[in-house]
N, C-alpha and C positions, 0 to 999 in steps of 0.2 A: 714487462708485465709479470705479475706474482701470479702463481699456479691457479688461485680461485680468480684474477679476469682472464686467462688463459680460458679455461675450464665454461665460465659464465659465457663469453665470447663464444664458444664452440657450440653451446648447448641454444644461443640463439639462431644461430646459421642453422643448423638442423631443422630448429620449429620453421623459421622462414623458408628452405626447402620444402616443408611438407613433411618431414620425419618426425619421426614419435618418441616420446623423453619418457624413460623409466620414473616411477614413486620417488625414490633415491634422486634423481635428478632435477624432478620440479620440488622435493622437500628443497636440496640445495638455492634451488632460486627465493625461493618463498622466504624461508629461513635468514640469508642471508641479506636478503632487502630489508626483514624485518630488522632484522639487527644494528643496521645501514654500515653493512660490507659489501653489498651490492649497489650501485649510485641509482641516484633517480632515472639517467638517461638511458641506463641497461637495462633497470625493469621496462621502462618504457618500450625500446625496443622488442622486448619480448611479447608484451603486450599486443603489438601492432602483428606483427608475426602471428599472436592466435587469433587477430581479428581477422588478419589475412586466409590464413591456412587452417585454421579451427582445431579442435581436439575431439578426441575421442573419447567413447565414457568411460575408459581406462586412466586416461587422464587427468578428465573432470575428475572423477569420483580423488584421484590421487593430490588434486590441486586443494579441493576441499577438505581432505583431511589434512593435509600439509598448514591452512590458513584458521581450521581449528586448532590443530596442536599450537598457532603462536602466541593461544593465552589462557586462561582459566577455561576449565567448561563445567556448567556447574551441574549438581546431581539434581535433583529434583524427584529422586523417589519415594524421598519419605512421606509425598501429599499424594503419593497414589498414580494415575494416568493423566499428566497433565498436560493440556491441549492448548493451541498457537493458529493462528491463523493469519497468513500474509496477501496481499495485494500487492500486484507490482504495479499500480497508479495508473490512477486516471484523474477526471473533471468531475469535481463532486460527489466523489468515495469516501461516506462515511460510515460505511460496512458495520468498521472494528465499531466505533461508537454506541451500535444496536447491539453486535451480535456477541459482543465481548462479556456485558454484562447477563443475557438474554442465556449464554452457555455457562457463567457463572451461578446463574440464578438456578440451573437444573442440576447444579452439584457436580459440575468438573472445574476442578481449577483451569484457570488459564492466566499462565504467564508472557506476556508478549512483551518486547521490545519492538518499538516503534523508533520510526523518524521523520526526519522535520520537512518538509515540502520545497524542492524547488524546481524550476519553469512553471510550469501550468498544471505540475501536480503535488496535489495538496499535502501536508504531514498528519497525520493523525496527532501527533504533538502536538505543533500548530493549534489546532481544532479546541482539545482539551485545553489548552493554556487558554481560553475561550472563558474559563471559570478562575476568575481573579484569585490567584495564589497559588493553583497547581502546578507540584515539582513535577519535574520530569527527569530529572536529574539523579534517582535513586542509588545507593553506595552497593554494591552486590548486598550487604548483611541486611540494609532497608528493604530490599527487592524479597529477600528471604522471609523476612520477620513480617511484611506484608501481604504476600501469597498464603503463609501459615494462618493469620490471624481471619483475613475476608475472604482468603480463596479466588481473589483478581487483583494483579499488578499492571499498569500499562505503563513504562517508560523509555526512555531511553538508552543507548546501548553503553556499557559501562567500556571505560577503555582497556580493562584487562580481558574482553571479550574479545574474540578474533581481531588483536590487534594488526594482523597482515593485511586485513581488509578495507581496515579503515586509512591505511596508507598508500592502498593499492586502488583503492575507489578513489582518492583523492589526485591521484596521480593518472589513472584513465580520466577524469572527467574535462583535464587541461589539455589531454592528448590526441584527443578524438579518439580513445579506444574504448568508450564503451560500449559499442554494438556487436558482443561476440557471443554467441550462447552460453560457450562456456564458463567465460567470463560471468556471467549476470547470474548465471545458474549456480555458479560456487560460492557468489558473493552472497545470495538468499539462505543458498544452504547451509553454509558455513556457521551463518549465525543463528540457523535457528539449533544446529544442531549444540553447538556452543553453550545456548541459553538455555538446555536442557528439557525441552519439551519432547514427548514422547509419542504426539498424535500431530500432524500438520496438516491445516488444510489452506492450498496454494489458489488465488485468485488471478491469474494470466489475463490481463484488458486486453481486445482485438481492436484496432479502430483507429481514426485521427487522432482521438483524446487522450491515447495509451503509447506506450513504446514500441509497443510489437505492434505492427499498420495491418498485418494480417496474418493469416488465418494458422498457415502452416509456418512461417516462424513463430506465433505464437504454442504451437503445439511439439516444433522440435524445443524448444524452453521447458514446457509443460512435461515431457518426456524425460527432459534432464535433467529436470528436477528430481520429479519423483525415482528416477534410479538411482539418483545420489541420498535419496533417504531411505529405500530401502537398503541399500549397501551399508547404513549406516545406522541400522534397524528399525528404525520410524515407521511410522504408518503415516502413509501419505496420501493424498487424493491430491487433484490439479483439475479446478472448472474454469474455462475457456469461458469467458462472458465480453456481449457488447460493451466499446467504447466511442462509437459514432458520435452516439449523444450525450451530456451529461446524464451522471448516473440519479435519479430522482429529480427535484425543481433547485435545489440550492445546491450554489458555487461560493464558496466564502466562506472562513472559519467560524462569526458567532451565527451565521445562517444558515451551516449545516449543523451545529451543536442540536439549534431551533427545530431542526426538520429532523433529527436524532431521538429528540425527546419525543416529539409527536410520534413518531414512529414505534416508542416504547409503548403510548399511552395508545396504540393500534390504529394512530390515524395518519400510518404514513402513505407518499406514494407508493402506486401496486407497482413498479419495475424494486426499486427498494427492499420493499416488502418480501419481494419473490426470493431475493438473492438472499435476504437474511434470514429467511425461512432453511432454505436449501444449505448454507453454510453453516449455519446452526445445529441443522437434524445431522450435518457430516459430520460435524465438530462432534456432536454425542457419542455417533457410534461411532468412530474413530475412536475414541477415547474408553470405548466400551463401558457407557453410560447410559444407552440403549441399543436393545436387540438390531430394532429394524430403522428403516429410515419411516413406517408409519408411526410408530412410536414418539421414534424422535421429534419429530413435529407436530405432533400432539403437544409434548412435554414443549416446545417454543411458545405454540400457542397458546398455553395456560401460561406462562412463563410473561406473555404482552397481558392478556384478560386481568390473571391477578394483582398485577402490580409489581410482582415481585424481581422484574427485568429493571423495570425504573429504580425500586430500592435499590439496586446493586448498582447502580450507576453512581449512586448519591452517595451510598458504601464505598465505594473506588475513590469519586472525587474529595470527601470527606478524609480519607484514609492519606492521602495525598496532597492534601494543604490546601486544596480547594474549596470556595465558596459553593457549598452543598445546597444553598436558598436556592443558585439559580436554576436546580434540578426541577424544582416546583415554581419557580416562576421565571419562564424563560425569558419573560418581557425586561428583565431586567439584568440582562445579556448587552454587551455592546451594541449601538445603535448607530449608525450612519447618518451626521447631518442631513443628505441631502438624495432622494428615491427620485429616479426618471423612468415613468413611468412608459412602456414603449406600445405603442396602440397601433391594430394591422390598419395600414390604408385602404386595404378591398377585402372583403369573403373571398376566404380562401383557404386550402388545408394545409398545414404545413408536414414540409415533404423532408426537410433536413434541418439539422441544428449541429453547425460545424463544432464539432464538441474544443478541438482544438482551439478552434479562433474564439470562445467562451472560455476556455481555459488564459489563453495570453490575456484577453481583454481583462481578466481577473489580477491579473499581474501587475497590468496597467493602471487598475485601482488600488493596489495598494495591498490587494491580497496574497499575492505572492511572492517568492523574490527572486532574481535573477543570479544573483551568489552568495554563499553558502554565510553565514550569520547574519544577511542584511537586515533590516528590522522591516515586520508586516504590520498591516492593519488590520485589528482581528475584527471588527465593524463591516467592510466592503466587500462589496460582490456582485454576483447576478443571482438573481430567483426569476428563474421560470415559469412563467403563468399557464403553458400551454408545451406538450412533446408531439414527438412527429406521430404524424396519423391524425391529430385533435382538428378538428374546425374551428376556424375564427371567423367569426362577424365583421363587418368592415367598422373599425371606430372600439370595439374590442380589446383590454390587453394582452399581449401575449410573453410580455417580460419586465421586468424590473430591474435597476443597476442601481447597486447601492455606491454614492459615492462617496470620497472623505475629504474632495478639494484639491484634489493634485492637480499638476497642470497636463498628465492626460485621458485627466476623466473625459473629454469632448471626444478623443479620439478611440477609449475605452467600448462608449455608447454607440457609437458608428460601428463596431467592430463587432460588438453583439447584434444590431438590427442587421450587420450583413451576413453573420450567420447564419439566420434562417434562411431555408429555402421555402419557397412557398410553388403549389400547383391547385389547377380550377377541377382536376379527377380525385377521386377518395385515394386515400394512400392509405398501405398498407401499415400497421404497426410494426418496429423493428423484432428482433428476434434477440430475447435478452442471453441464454442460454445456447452456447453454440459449440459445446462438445466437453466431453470430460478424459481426465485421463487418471486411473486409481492402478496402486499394486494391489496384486493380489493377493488376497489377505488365507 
């Protein structure tokens, strides 16, 4: 064996012991995977070794800058403080779709790179390709001359952008290594810092419908984050939010677009509402756009009242090759042949709505996919007629599933009626907001 697998070889036996790898050492890995002097089955190995034995934030912070350095990273100061906002997925997160345009409209740029949706959590891509024609596909110079011209770019991640990650995400997802903190924390980081935002504000889901199932791995993530952007000058914030249930009434790409708009035009659901309120006023003052956070949401709130949240949506989708009519008229949005309408058998409150089993049933219609370019149906889903805590009437609906013909839509509709829970006692409302974690500024 030549000195670099001699070397590679050694530096995994240690992560697998539990030992810790010098800046210098995980650049070598990184580096030489990207380049492919490293094979697939030794990153892997290493991989498994952090999912095993974990890293520290001497590490992380060193993995992440190692998987920045392996492509371009672009400057973005000449537009001033420009602000990004991630979610790491849930069941019916269509956050970025409100709040993107909503912090655009208050006069901060925001440049984001999104992606595309798979299991049972959705892409914000996805969603947007919702408006027949829009690229997602932007050249870095298009992404550039875009943010200049509207002050919002939403697309996809170019591949001279942390190239290590996207070879290295491709690679954990066939291996079973992605559930490592470090890992998922360098792999966010990475590119936001890449993409050259200067203000982040990170969305961690808690719950069946999220990756993280609970509370405190969602908060040592939340932690990892945010150390890796201040180490890397950012200003960061990290809101820990419920994912028990889906996030507002629509599951499904042109039926969250639908419940997106309404939302603009100030008639969204109040869990929705709250979080793009609260992600918005961060977004401001993060970006120091506003003082306080009263302010700041002030300036959202005039930003839904006026209009001028909606125009900036139509400004993005227009700017982007998108069909801009269907901002003003959502009716003519993909439409699902065929609605099963789900009605309670008895008066009752509903006590649970397994967000997960609303997410695969999603899948199962056609809205999702199971691997990575398969083709979706941006027509099907579920819309929820009713969230936990709500009373239903016996004969009452409490869901809708949009279907487009597959053969398992029967077993789709079984999948969402048994996700409710239902009990004959009042239930309590969930708790959408479930902790925060910010540097300090």
């Amino acid at each position: 064996m030549g000195d670099l697998m001699v070397r590679t070889v050694e530096l995994i036996e240690r992560k697998r012991d539990g030992g810790r790898l010098s800046a210098e050492e995980i650049d070598h890995l990184v580096q030489g995977f990207t380049r492919g002097k490293i094979p697939d089955y030794q990153m892997s190995a290493f991989a498994m070794a952090v999912v095993l034995r974990g890293m520290d934030a001497r590490e992380t912070a060193a993995l992440t800058t190692s998987m920045v350095a392996s492509g371009e990273r672009l400057d973005l100061r000449r537009f001033g403080r420009v602000v990004d906002k991630h979610s790491t997925g849930g069941v019916g997160d269509k956050t970025t779709l409100v709040v993107a345009p909503l912090v655009a409209a208050c006069g901060a740029p925001v440049a984001k790179m999104s992606g595309r949706g798979l299991g049972f959590s959705g892409g914000t891509l996805d969603k947007l390709e919702s408006f027949t024609g829009y690229r997602a596909d932007l050249t870095t110079r298009e992404f550039l001359a875009q943010l200049e011209r509207t002050g919002i770019v939403v697309t996809g991640q170019t591949s001279s952008l942390v190239p290590a990650d996207g070879r290295l995400y491709a690679l954990r997802d066939v291996t079973g290594t992605v559930p490592a903190i470090a890992l998922i924390a360098s792999s966010i980081m990475s590119k936001k810092i890449a993409a050259g935002a200067h203000a982040v504000v990170l969305d961690v889901k808690v719950g069946s419908g999220a990756f993280m199932k609970d509370r405190a791995s969602a908060l040592a993530l939340a932690r990892a984050m945010v150390a890796i952007g201040v180490a890397n000058g950012l200003a960061v914030t990290c809101e820990l939010t419920d994912m028990e249930q889906p996030l507002g009434f629509a599951v499904g790409n042109a039926l969250e677009v639908r419940e997106a708009i309404a939302t603009l035009r100030g008639e969204g659901p109040e869990d929705l509402v709250r979080l793009v309120r609260r992600a918005g006023a961060e977004m401001l003052v993060l970006g120091r756009y506003a003082r306080t956070q009263v302010v700041a949401l002030a300036r959202i709130d005039r930003a839904i009242a006026d209009g001028s949240g909606l125009a900036k949506l139509r400004q993005l989708v227009a700017a982007q090759g998108g069909d801009a009519r269907l901002v003003d008229d959502p009716t003519l949005l993909a439409k699902a042949p065929r609605v099963e309408v789900l009605r309670a058998s008895r008066t009752a409150n509903v006590a649970a709505i397994a967000a997960d089993e609303v997410g695969l049933a999603s899948v199962r219609l056609g809205a999702g996919r199971e691997t990575q370019g398969a083709p979706i149906d941006l027509a099907t889903g579920i819309l929820l007629r009713r969230k936990v805590g709500d009373r239903v009437e016996r004969g009452e609906p409490y869901a809708e599933v949009h279907c487009g013909g597959l053969p398992g839509d029967a077993a789709a509709i079984e999948q969402v009626r048994s996700a409710f829970g239902w009990s004959g006692a009042t239930v309590r409302r969930r708790r959408l907001l479930l902790g925060r974690v910010a540097a300090r500024r």
